[in-house]
N, C-alpha and C positions, 0 to 999 in steps of 0.2 A: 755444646761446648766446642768451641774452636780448640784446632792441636796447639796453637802459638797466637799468645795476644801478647802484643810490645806497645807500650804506653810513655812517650815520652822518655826514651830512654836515651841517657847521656854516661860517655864514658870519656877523662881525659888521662895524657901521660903529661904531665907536670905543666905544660903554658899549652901544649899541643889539643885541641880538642878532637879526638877520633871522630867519635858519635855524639850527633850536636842535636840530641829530642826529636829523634825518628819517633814513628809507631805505624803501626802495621800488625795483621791477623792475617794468621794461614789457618785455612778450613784442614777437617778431617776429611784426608782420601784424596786431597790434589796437589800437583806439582809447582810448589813456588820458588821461582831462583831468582836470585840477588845477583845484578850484574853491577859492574864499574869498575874506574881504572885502578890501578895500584893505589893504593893508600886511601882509598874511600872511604875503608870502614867497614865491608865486607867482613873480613878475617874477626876483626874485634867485635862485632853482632853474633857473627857465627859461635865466638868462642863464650859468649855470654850466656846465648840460648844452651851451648851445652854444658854449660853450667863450669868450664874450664878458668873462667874470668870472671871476677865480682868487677859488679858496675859501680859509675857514682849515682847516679840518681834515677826517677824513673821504676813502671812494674813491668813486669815481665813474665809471663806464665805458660811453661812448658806441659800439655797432658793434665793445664790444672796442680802446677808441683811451680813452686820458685826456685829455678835449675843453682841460684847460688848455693845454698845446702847443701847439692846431692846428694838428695835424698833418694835413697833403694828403689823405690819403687818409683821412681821416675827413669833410675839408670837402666833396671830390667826392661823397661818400655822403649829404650832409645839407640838406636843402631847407627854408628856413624866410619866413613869411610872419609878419611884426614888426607891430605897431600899426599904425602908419603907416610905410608906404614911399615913398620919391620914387627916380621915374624920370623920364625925359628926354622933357619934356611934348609936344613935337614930332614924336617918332617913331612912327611910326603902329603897332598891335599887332602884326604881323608885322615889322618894322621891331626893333622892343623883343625879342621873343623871337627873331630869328638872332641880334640884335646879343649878347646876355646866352650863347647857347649857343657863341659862338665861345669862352668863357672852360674850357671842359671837352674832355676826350677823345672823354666818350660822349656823347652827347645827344640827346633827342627832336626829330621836326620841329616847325615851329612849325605847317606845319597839322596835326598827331596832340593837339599841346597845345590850340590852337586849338578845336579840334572837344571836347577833354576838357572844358576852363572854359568852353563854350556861350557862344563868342564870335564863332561866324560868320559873322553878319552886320556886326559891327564890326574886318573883319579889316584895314580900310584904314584905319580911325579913329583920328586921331592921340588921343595919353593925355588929352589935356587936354579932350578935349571926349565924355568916357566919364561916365558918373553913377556914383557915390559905389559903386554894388554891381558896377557893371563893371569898376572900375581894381582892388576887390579879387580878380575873379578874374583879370584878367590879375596881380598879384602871386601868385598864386597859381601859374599860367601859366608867370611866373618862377623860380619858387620848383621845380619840376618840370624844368625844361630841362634838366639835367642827371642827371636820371632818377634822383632820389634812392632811398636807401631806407628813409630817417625822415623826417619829412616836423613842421618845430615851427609849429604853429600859433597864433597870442599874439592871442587875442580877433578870431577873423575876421570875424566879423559886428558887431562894434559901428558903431553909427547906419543898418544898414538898417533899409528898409521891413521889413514881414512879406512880400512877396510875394519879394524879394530876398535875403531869409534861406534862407527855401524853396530856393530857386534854388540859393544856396550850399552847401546842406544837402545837394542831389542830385551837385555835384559831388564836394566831399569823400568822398559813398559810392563814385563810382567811381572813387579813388585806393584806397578797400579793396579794390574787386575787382581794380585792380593788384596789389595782395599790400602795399601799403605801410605801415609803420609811423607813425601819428599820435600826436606828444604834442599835447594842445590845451587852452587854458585860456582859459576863458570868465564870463562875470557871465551866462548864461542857464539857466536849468537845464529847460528842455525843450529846447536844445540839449545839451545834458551828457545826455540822456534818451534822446533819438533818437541820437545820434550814436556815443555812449560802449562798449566793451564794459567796462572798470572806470573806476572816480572814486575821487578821493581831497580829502580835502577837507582844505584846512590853516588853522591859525589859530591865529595868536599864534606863528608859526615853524616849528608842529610839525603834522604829519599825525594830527587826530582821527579820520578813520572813511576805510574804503579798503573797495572792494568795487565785487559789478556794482551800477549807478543801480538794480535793484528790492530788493535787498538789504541797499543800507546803511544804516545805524545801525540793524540790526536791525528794514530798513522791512516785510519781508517777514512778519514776527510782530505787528504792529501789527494793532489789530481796527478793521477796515473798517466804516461809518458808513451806515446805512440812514435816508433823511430821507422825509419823506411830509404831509401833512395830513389829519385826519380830516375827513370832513363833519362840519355843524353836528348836534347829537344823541346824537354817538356821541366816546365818553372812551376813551385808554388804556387802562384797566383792562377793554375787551373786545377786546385782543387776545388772540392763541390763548398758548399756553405756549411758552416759546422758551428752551429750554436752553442757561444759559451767557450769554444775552445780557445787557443791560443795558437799559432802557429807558428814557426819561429823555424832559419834555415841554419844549419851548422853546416860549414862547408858543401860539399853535393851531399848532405843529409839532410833529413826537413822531419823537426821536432814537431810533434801535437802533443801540448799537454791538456786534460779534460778530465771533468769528472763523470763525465756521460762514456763511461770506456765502451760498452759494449752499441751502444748507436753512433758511435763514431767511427770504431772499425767500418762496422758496417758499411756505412758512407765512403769510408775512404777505398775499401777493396769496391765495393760495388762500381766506384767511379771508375777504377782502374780494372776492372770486368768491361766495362761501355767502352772501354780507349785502347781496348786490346790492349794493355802493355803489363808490364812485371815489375811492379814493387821489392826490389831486391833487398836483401839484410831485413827483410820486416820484424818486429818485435813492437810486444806489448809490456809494460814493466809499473812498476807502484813503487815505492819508498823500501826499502827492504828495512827490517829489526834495526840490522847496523846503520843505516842511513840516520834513525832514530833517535841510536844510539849515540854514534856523535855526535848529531844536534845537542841534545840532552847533556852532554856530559864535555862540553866545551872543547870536543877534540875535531870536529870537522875539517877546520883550514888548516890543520897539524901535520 
């Protein structure tokens, strides 16, 4: 059984169609995030799957449960970490996670949670006086007490630091090695990079490209980009022969794009090893997620 099968599902606000018969299955035990711009349809899937928004049409199957009911024994199953959470600013983080776990049957301690969201030193620190990347892992913290086994996560990092991202980035990986299932939907796409095992990317209601982040929109077939400078002296036109490639000069810079990247290099340093000289600014580069993701989602020339 898959944790999430979406069949055709459609949901409108009066002439508006949000979600226009997407469908899509998330396995048990991997990380799938929903990327795309403001108004895709993100929010209104998300809010579906957790059972917060009845749909118009279309199945939908959360753990094996139709989240429109919420039904008990789907919501004990399902841990979710919302944009913004408010909890009870006074209560200090252990405090917050006994008080949140007396609400379930089964539940983790709050020092096992505790020690999972790298909070141990803030285990007596009431909510209110935690910095912006602290309170989200303790919601995160919360979100877990209950020892889910999907785990929805709505833009976890938005307005950390980089150092704080990091930080969150390390937690979420060991809720994988729990075995836990992650939906996650994010504006980063080297979080969707690192984190992700599929993405799907939606725009304009409907799901354009779905696959693993190296793979999609057919990123994996794209010809990787060889940048360099020549010394003063020496033109283009004595590089070696390069099958298949393309060559192309931007200013005193000279573009190789080729899908042969690693016999190409080669070529090109070996030639400039024979000619004694120094390929300055060298770099080798592929299509990045975002590169992708633009295409895909009609923002590139934007």
């Amino acid at each position: 059984m898959s944790a999430i099968e979406v069949n055709d599902l459609r949901k409108s606000y009066g002439q508006f169609e949000a979600v226009r018969g997407i469908s899509f299955s998330v396995e048990l035990g991997e990380v799938f995030c929903v990327l795309g711009p403001n108004g895709a349809g993100k929010t209104t899937t998300t809010e579906i799957l957790e059972g917060y928004r009845t749909r118009d049409s279309g199945q939908v199957s959360v753990l094996g449960f139709d989240p429109a009911g919420g039904p008990r024994g789907l919501r004990e199953r399902v841990g979710i970490v919302l944009q913004s959470c408010g909890v009870q600013a006074d209560l200090s983080v252990a405090e917050l996670i006994d008080m949140y776990g007396r609400y379930y049957h089964e539940r983790r301690s709050a020092e096992e949670l505790i020690k999972i969201v790298e909070l141990d030193a803030k285990r007596e620190t009431r909510a209110r006086q935690l910095s912006g990347g602290q309170r989200r892992r303790l919601d995160l913290a919360l979100a877990l007490v209950g020892d889910p086994d999907l785990i929805f996560l709505d833009e976890p990092t938005t307005g950390f630091d980089p150092h704080a991202r990091r930080q969150a980035w390390s937690t979420i990986r060991s809720l994988c090695e729990l075995g836990k299932t992650i939906f996650l939907t994010t504006h980063f796409m080297d979080e969707a990079q690192t984190l992700a095992d599929r993405v799907a990317v939606m725009r304009a209601g409907t799901i354009v490209a779905e696959g693993r982040p190296d793979e999609l929109g057919g990123r994996e077939l794209r010809p990787s980009e060889i940048r360099f400078t020549l010394p003063d002296g020496h033109v283009a036109a004595e590089l070696p022969s390069m099958p298949g490639a393309e060559v192309t000069r931007e200013g005193d810079r000279v573009l190789v794009a080729t899908h042969a990247v690693v016999p190409t290099t080669a070529l090109i340093t070996g030639w400039a090893v024979e000619q004694t000289i120094e390929l300055a600014n060298f770099s080798v580069t592929r299509p990045t997620l975002e590169d992708i993701y633009l295409e895909l989602t009609g923002e590139a020339s934007q």
